[in-house]
Each structure stands twice: as C-alpha cells, then as structure tokens.
VMD Tcl script that builds the backbone (N, CA, C; Angstrom):
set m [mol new atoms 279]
animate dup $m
set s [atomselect $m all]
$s set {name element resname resid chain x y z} {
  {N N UNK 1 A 0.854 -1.177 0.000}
  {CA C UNK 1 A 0.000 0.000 0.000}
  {C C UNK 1 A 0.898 1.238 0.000}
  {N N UNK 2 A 0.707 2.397 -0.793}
  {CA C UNK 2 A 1.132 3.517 -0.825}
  {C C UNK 2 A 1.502 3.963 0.222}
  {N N UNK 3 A 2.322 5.323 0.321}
  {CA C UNK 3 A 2.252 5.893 1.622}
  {C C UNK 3 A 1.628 7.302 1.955}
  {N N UNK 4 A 0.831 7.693 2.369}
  {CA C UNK 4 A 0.244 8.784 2.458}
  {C C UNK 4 A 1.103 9.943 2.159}
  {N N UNK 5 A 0.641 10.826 1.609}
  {CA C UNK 5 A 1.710 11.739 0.834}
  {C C UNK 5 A 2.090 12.793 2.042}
  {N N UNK 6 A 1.255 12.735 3.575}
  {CA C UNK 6 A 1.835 13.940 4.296}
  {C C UNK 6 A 3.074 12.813 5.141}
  {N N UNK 7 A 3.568 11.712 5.135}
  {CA C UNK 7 A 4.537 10.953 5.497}
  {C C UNK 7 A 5.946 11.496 4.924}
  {N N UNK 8 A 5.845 12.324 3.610}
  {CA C UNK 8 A 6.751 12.761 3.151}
  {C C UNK 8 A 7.272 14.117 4.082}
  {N N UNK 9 A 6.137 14.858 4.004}
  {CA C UNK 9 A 6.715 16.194 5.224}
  {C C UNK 9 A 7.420 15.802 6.306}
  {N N UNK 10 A 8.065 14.354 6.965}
  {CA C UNK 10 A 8.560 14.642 7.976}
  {C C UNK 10 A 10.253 14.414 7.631}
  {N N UNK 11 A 10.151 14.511 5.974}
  {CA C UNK 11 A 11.981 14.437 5.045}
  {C C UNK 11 A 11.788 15.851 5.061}
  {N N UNK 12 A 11.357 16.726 4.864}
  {CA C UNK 12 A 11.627 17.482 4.309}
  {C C UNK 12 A 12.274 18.570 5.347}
  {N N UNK 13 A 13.245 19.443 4.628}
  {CA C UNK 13 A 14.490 20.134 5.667}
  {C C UNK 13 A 13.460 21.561 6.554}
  {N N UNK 14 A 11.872 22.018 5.445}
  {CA C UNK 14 A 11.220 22.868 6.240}
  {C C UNK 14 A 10.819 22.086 7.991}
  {N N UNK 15 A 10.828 20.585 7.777}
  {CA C UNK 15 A 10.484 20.065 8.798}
  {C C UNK 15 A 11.526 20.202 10.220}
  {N N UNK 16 A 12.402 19.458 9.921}
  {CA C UNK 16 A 13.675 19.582 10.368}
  {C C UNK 16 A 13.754 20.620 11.125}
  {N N UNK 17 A 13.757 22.101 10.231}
  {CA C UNK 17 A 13.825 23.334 11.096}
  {C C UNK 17 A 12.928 23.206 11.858}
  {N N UNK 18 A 11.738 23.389 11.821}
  {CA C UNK 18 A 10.791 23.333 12.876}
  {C C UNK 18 A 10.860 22.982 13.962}
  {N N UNK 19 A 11.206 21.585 13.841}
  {CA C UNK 19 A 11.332 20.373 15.071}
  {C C UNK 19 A 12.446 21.274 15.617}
  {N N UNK 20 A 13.360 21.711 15.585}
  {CA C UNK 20 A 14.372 22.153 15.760}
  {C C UNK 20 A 13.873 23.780 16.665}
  {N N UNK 21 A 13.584 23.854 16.277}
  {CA C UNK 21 A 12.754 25.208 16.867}
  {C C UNK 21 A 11.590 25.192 17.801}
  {N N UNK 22 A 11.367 24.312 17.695}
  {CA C UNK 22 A 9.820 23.608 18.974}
  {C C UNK 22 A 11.049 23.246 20.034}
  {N N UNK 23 A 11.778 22.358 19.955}
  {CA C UNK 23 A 12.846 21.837 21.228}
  {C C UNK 23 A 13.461 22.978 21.623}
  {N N UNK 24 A 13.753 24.143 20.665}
  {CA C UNK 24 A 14.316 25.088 21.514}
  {C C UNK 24 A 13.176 26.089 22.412}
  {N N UNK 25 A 12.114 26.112 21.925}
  {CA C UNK 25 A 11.189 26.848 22.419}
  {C C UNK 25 A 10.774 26.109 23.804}
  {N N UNK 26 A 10.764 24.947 23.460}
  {CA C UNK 26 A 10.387 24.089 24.773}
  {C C UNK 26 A 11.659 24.103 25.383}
  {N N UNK 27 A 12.350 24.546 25.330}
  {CA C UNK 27 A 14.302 24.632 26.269}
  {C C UNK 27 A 14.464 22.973 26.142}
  {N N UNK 28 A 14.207 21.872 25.653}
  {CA C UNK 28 A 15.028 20.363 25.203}
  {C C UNK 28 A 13.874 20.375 26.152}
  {N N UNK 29 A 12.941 20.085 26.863}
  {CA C UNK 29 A 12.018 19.188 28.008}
  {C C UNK 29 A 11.163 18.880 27.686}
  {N N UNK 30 A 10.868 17.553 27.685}
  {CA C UNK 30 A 9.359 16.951 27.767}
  {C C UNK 30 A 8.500 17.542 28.396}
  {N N UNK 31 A 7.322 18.218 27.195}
  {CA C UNK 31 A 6.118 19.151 28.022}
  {C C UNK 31 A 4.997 18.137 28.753}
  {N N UNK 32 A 5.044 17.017 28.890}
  {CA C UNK 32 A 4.324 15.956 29.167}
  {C C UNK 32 A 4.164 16.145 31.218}
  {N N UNK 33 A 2.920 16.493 31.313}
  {CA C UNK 33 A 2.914 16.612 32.758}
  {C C UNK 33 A 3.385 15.460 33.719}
  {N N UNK 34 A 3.829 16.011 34.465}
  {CA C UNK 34 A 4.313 14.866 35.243}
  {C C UNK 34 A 5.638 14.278 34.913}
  {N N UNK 35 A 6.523 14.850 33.862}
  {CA C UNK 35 A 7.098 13.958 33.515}
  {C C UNK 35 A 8.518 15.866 33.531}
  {N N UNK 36 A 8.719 16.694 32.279}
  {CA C UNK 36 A 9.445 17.581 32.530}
  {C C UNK 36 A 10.887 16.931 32.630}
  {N N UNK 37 A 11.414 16.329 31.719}
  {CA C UNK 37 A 12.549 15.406 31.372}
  {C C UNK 37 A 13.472 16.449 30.321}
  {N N UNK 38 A 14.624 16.884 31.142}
  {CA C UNK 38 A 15.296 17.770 29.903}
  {C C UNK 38 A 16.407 17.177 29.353}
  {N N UNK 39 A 16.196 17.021 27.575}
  {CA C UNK 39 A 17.273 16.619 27.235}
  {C C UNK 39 A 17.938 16.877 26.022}
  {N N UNK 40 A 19.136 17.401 25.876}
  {CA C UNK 40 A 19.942 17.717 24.915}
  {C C UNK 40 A 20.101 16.961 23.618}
  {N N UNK 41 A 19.710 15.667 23.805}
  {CA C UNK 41 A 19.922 14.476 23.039}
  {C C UNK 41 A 19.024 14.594 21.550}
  {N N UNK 42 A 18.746 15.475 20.644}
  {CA C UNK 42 A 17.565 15.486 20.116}
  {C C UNK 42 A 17.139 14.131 19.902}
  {N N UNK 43 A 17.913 12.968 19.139}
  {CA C UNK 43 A 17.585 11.819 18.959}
  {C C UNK 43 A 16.145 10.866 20.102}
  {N N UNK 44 A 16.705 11.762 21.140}
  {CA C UNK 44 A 15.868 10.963 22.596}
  {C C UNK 44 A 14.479 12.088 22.566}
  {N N UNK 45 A 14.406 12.976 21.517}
  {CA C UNK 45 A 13.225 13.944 21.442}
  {C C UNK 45 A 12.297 13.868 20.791}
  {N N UNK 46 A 11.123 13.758 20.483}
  {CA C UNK 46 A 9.821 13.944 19.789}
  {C C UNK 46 A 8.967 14.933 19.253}
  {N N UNK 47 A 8.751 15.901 17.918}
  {CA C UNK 47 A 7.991 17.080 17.866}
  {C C UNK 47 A 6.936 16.634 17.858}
  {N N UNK 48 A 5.580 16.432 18.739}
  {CA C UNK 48 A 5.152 15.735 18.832}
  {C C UNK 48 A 3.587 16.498 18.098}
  {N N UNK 49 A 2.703 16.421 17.514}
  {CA C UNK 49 A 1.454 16.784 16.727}
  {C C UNK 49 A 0.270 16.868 18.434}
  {N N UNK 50 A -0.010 18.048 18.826}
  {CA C UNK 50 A -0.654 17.836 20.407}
  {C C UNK 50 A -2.176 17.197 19.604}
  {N N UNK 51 A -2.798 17.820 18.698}
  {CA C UNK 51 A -3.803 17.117 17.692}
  {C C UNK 51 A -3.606 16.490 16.827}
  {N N UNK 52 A -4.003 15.393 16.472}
  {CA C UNK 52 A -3.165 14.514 15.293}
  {C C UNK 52 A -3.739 15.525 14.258}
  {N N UNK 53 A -2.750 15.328 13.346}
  {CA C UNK 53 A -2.986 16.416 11.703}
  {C C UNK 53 A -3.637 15.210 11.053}
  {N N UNK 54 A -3.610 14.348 10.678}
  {CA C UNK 54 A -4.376 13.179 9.708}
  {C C UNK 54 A -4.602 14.047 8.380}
  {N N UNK 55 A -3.135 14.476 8.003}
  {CA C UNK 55 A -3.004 14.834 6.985}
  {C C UNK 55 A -3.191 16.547 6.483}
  {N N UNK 56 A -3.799 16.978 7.620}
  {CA C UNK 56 A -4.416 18.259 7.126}
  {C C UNK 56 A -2.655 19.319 7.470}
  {N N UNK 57 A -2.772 19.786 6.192}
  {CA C UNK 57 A -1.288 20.392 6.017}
  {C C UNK 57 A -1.118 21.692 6.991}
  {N N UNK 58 A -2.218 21.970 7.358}
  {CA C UNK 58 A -2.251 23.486 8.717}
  {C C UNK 58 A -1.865 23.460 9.615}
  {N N UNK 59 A -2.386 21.841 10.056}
  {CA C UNK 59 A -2.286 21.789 11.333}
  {C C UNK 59 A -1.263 21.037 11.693}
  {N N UNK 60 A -0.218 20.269 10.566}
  {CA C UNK 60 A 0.675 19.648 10.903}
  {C C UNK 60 A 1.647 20.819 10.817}
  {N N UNK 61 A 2.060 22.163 10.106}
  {CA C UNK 61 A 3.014 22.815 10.116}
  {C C UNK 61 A 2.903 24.176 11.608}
  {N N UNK 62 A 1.637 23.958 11.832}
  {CA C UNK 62 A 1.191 24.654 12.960}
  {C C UNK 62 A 2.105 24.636 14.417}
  {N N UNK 63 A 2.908 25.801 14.752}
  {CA C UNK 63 A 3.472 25.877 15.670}
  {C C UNK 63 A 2.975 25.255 17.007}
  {N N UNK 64 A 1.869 25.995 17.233}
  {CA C UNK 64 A 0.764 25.970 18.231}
  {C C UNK 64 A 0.311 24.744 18.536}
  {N N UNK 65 A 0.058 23.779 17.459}
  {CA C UNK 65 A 0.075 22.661 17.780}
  {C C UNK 65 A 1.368 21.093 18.077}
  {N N UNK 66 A 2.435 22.275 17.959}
  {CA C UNK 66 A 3.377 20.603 18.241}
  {C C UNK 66 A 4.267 21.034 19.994}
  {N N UNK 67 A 4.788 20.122 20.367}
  {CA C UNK 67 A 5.132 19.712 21.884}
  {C C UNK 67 A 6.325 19.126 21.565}
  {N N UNK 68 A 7.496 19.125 22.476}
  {CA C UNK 68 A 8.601 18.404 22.687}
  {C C UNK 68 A 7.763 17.258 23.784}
  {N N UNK 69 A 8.618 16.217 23.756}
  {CA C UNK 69 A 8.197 14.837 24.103}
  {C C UNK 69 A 9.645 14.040 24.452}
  {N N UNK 70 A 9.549 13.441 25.603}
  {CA C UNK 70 A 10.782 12.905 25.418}
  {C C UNK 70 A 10.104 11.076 24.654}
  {N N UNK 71 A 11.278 10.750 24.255}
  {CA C UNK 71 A 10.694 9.625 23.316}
  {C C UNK 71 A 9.737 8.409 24.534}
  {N N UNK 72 A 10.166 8.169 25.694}
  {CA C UNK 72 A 9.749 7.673 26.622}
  {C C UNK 72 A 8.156 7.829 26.678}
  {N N UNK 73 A 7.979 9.199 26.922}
  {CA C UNK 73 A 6.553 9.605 26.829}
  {C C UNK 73 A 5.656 9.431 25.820}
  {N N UNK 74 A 6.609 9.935 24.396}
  {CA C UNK 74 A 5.441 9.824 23.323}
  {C C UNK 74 A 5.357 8.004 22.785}
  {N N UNK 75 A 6.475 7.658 22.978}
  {CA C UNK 75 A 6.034 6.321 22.649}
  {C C UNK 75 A 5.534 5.189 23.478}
  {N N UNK 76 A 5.420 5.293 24.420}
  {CA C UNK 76 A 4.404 4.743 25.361}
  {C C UNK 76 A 2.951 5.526 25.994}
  {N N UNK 77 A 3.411 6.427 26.293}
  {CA C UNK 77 A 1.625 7.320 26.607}
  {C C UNK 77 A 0.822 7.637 25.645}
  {N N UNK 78 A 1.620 8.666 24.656}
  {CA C UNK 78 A 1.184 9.442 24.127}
  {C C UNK 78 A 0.433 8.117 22.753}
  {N N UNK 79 A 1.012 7.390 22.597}
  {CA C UNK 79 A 1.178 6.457 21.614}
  {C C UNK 79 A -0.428 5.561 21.551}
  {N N UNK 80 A -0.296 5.299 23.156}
  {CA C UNK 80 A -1.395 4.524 23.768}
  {C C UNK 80 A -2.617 5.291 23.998}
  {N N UNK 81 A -2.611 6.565 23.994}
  {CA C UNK 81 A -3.883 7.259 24.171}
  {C C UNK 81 A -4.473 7.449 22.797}
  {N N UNK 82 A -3.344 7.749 21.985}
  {CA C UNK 82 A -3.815 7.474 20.093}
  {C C UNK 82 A -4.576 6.670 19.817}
  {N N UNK 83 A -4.196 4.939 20.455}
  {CA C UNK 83 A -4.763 4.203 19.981}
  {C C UNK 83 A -6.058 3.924 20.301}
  {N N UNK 84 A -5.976 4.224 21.749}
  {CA C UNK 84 A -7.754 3.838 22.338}
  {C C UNK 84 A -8.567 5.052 21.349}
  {N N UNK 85 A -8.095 5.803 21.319}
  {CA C UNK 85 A -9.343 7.199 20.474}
  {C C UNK 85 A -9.596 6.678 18.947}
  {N N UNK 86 A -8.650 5.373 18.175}
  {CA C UNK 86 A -8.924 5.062 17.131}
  {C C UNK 86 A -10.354 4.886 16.769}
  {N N UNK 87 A -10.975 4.646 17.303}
  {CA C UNK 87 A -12.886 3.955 17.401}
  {C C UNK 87 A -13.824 5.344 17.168}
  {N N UNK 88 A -13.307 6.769 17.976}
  {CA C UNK 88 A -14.203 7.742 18.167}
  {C C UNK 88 A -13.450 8.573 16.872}
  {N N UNK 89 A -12.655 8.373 15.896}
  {CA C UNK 89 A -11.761 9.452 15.047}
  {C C UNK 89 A -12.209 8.249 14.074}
  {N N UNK 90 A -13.001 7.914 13.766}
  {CA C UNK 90 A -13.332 6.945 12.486}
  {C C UNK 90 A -12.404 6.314 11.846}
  {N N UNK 91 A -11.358 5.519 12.476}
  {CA C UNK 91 A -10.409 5.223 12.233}
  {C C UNK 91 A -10.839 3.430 12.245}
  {N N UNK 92 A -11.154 2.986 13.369}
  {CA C UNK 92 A -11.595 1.418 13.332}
  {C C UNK 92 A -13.359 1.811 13.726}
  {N N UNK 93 A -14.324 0.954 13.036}
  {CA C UNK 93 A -15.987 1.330 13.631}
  {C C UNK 93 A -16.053 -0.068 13.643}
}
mol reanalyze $m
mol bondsrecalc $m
mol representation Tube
mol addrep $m
C-alpha cells in the first residue's frame, strides 16, 4: 500500500527546522505533565502533533500545535492514548 503523501513532510528540511525550533522553544524538556525530562539528546526527542494532523497540512506545520516529548513519553503514553481514540476518530468502527 502507498504511503500517504503527508509521510513525506517529515523528510523534508522545512520540517527539520521546525522540530528544531519547537525543542528550543520548549528549552530540550518533555512538556508531558508529570514527567518535565530535559534533554539535549535530540535523537531521545519527539515534535510531537498535540492534535493529530491526519493529513491536514495546517495543522501539521502549525506551531501551536506541536510539543517536545521525550521519546519515553510519546512512545508509550502518548502512543497509547492514540490508539484507544482510534474507534471515536473513524479510524476502526
């Protein structure tokens, strides 16, 4: 199966900057409550979509909507709260 064509925006170098500019805005820390994990490491970092974009090109380049994450968080919490909402975002019925 193809790959959705907004999968490509996360090659592209406008992206890059961004992400790059969200971690500095967030000073390197996981905005994830409870959690406030600072780290230099970008690799160990996440720009994370606070609303999933599901493609819509506004809201994925949208400042306002992305978060530093440390990878810990987004790939276990953040990851897992995605999935239970799959049912109410017409994703599985």
């Amino acid at each position: 199966m193809p790959q959705p064509p907004w999968k490509a925006w996360y090659k592209l170098a406008r992206w890059r900057a961004l992400r790059l500019r969200i971690f500095l805005r967030d000073l390197y820390t996981c905005q994830r409550k409870g959690c406030g994990r600072a780290e230099h490491n970008t690799a160990l970092l996440v720009c994370d979509h606070i609303k999933p974009h599901r493609g819509n090109e506004a809201l994925f380049w949208d400042e306002a909507n992305l978060q530093t994450l440390c990878k810990a968080c987004h790939d276990k919490d953040k990851q897992r709260e995605e999935q239970a909402t799959l049912h109410m975002r017409g994703v599985w019925d």
